[in-house]
C-alpha positions as a printed NumPy array, in Angstrom:
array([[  0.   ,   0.   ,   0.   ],
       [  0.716,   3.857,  -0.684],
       [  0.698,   6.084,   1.537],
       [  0.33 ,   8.662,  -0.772],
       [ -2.961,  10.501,  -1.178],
       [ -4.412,  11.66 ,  -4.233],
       [ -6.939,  14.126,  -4.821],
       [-10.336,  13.592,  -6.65 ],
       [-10.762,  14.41 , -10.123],
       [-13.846,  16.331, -11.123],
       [-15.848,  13.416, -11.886],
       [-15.496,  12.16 ,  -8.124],
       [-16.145,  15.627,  -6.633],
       [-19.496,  15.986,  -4.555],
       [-21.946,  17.784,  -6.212],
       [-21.899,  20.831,  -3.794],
       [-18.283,  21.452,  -4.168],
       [-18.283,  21.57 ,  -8.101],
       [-20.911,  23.603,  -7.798],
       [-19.443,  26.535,  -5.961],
       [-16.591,  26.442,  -8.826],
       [-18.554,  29.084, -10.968],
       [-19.383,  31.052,  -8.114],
       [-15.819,  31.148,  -6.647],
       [-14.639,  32.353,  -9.778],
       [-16.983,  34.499, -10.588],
       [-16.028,  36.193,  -7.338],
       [-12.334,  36.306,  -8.166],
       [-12.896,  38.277, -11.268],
       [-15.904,  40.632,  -8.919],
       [-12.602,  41.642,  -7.383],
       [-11.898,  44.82 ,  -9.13 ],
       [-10.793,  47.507,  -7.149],
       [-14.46 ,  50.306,  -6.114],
       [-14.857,  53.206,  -7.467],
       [-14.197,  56.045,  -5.421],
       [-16.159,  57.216,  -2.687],
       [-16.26 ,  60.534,  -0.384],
       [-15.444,  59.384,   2.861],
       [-17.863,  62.169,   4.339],
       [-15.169,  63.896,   6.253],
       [-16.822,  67.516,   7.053],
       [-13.972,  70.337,   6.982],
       [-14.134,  73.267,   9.68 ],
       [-12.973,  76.928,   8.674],
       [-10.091,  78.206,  10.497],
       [-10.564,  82.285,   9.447],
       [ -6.968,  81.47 ,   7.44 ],
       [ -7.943,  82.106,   3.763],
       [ -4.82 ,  80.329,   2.93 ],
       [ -5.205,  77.73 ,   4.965],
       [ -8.391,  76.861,   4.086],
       [ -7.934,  76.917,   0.175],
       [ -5.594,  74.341,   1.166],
       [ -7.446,  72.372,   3.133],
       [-10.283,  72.596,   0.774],
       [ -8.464,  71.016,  -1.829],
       [ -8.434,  67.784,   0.075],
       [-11.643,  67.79 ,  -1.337],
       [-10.525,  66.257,  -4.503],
       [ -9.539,  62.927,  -3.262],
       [-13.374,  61.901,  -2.808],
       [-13.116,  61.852,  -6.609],
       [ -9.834,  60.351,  -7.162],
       [ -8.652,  56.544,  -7.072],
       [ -6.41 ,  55.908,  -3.902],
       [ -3.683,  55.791,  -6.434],
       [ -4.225,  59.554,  -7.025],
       [ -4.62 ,  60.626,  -3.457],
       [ -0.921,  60.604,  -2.695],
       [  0.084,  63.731,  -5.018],
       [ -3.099,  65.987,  -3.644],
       [ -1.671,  65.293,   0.471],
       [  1.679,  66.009,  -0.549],
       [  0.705,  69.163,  -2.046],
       [ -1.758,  70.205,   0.579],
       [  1.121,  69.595,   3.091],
       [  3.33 ,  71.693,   1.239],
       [  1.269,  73.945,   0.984],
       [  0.169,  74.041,   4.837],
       [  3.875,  73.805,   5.467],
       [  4.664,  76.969,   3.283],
       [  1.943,  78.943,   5.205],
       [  3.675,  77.773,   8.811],
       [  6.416,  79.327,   7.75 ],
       [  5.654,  82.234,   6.767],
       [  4.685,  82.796,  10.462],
       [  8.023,  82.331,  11.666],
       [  9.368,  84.828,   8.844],
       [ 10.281,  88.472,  10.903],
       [  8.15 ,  91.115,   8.948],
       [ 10.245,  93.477,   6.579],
       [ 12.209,  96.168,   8.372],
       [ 10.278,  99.688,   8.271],
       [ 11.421, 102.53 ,   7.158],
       [ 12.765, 104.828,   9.726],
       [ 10.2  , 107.633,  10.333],
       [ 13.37 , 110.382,  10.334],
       [ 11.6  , 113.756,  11.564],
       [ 14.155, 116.114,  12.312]])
């Protein structure tokens, strides 16, 4: 005797597991990646025009494929990070008011 097992062909197969076949592959190919979606994130005003034109564009990704989300955050940080910035820059000297 062998103690090697072999599996059954399709003719030997119960009926209920030949029958899924179709359905299993059918779900294989039903595998396609969704459509996108908005994710229904509400965005808050923060009285920063700047700020918020950035933030609004985040915005766009409820229409875009995750594959396209990547380049819309990394300008929107960019973007955010330019406007941080510019916080820390020390206004322009004034003119000296010279009354003599």
């Amino acid at each position: 005797m062998s103690d090697a097992t072999t599996e059954p062909g399709p003719d030997e197969r119960e009926p209920a597991q030949a029958a899924d076949e179709p359905e299993a592959a059918r779900a294989a190919e039903d595998r396609e990646p969704a459509a996108p979606a908005p994710l229904g994130v509400a965005r808050e005003l923060t009285g920063h025009a700047e700020v918020d034109a950035h933030l609004a564009r985040l915005a766009e990704v409820d229409h875009l494929p995750a594959d396209g989300h990547l380049e819309v955050y990394e300008d929107v940080h960019r973007g955010l990070r330019a406007e941080l910035t510019s916080l820390d820059a020390h206004p322009a000297p004034r003119p000296h008011d010279n009354r003599s």
